[in-house]
N, C-alpha and C positions, 0 to 999 in steps of 0.2 A: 771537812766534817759535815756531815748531814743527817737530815732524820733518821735513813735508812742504818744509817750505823748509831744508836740510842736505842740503847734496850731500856725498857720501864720495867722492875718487877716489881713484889710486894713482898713486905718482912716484917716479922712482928720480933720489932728491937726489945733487947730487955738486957738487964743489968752486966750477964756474961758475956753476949757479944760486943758491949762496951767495953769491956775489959779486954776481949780479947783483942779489939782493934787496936790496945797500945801495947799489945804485948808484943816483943822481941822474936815470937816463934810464928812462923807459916802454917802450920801442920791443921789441919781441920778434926776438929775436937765433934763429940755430940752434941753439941749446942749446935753448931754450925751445920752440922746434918739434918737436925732437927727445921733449923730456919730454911733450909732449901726444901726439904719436904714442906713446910707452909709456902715457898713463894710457890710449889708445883701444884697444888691444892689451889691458891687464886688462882694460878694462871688458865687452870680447868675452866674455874666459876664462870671467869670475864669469857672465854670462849665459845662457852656455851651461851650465850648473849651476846654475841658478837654480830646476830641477824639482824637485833632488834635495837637502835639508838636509846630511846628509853630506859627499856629493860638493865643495859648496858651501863647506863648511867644511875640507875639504882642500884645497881649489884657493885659497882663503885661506892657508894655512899655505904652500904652494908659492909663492904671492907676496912671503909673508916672507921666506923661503927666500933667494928670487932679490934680495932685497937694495930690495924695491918698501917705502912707507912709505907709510900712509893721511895724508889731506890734507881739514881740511872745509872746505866751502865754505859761507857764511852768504847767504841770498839773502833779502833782505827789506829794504824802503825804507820800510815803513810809520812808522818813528819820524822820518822825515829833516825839518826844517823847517830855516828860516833866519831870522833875529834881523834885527830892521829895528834904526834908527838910537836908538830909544826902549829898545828892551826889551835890546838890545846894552849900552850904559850902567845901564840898571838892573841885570843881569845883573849889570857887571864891578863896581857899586859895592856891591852885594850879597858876591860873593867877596870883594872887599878887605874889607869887613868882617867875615866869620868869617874869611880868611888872617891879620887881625890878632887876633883872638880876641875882637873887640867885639861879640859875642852881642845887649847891648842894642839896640846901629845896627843891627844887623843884623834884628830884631825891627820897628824903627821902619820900617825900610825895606819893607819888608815891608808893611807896614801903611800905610803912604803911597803907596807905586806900586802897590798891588793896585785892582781892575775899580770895588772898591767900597768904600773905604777908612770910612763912612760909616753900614759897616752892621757894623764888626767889633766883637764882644762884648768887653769890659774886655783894650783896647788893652794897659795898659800889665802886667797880668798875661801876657799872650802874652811882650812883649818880655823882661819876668823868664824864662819857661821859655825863653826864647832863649838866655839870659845862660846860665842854668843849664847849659842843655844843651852850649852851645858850653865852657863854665868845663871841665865835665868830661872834654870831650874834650880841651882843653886839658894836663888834668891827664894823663893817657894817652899823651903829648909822646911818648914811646921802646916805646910799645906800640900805634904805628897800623898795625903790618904786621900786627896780631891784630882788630881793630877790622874792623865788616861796617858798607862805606859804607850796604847796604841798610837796616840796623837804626836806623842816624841819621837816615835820609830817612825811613822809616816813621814816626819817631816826630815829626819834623817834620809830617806831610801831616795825625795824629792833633790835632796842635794845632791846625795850617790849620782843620782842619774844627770841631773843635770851638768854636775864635773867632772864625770866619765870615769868614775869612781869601780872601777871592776872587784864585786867581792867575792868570796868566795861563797862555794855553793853551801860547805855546813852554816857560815853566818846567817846566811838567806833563808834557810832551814829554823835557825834558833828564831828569829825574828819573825819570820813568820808563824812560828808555835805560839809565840807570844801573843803574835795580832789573833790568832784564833780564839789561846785560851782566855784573853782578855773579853776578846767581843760576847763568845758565850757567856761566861763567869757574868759580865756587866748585866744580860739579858734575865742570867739568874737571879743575881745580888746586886741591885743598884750599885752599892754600895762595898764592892769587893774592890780588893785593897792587893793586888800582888805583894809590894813593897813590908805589908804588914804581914803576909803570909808567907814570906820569906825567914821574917823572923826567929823561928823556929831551928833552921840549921843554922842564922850565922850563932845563935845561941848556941847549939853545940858544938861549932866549929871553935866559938869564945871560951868552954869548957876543957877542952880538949889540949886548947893552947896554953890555957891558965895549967894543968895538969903537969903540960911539957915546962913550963916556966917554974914551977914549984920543983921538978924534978932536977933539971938543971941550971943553967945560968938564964938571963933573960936574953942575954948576946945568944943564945942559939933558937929561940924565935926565928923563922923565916922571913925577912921581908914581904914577898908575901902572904905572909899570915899575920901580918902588921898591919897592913893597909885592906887587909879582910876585916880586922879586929876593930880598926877606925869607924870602917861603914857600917858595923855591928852596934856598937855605940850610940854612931849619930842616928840606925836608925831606932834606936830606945828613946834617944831625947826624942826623936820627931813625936815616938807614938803618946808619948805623957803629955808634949806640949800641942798637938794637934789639936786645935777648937776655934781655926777660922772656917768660914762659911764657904758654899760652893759658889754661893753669887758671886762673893769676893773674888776668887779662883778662875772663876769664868772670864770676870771683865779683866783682871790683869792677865793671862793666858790668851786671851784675842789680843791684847793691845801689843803686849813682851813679847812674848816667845816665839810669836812665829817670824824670819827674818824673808823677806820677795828675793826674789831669785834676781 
């Protein structure tokens, strides 16, 4: 991702297109006609001042002014893939294992479904800096809204390589969406929180399941959707009990987490 794919426009937000942004339907209503005739109306303004730095930067501040509110737009498909029926299951049996904090399985797993399971340097050391790594973050339970998903996946990819860990190309793909959407969001929002903004689906996904459990027995529960349900959970207590400091975070995260090759 780069400048050149960031579009900036201008919208004048009001009550309806609040509404519409959490409504269930697609469809573009006259509100939303309406606000794309206002971004086409800025988008004139600033053009017409586009010679002049100055001028440009007032005719900005006149936007403010009139109540307009910048809007980026992200234009980029290059990370998009989709998970066949093989690497969808390795995936989810992957997550269940660091959602239960089994670092180990999670190491073996690893090392059993990768390209070339055959050619990885001392297996069962990888699966220890697994344990390790996952154990710590473990420990961290009420300080993940301070924790950088990118520092955990970096120091993962550093073992991958180092123990000849062959993964596949969708993982490579998911993890590096993450290093991207992490790096910008961080740039945006000091203080952006994946883990927090995840929120929101394992909630429905805890809705959905509570729905199927009320309907039938609790025995036809998925597995999982049990150990989906777990991390749904713990991450509720994180967000209530969350109120240690970044300093704190930082000096234990240099000193814990990261294990020398």
């Amino acid at each position: 991702l780069h400048p050149g794919n960031i579009i900036v426009k201008f919208i004048k937000p009001n009550i309806f297109s609040f509404l519409h942004f959490w409504s269930t339907t697609n469809t573009m209503n006259d509100d939303e006609l309406f606000n794309t005739y206002e971004t086409e109306i800025a988008t004139k303004r600033l053009l017409e001042c586009s010679h002049d730095k100055e001028l440009w930067k007032n005719e900005l501040i006149k936007l403010c002014n009139e109540g307009y509110q910048p809007q980026l737009v992200f234009i980029d498909a290059g990370l998009v893939t989709s998970l066949n029926e093989v690497n969808r299951k390795n995936f989810l049996d992957l997550f269940q294992a660091v959602a239960e904090f089994d670092g180990y399985k999670a190491g073996q797993l690893m090392i059993e479904r990768c390209k070339t399971p055959e050619l990885v340097v001392s297996g069962d050391i990888f699966a220890l800096k697994m344990q390790h790594l996952v154990l710590n973050v473990k420990s961290l339970t009420l300080q993940l809204g301070k924790i950088r998903i990118s520092d955990i996946l970096k120091t993962v990819l550093q073992m991958v390589r180092h123990h000849h860990v062959k993964l596949e190309g969708d993982f490579v793909n998911v993890i590096i969406s993450i290093l991207v959407l992490e790096g910008i969001g961080r740039q945006l929002d000091s203080e952006l929180d994946l883990l927090k903004n995840a929120l929101p689906i394992l909630r429905k996904l805890g809705a959905q399941e509570t729905r199927r459990g009320m309907k039938g027995s609790i025995k036809e529960v998925s597995g999982e959707s049990v150990w989906m349900l777990k991390f749904w959970f713990w991450l509720e207590a994180r967000e209530w009990l969350d109120n240690a400091s970044w300093q704190e975070y930082e000096l234990y995260y240099q000193r814990h987490l990261w294990w020398a090759d």
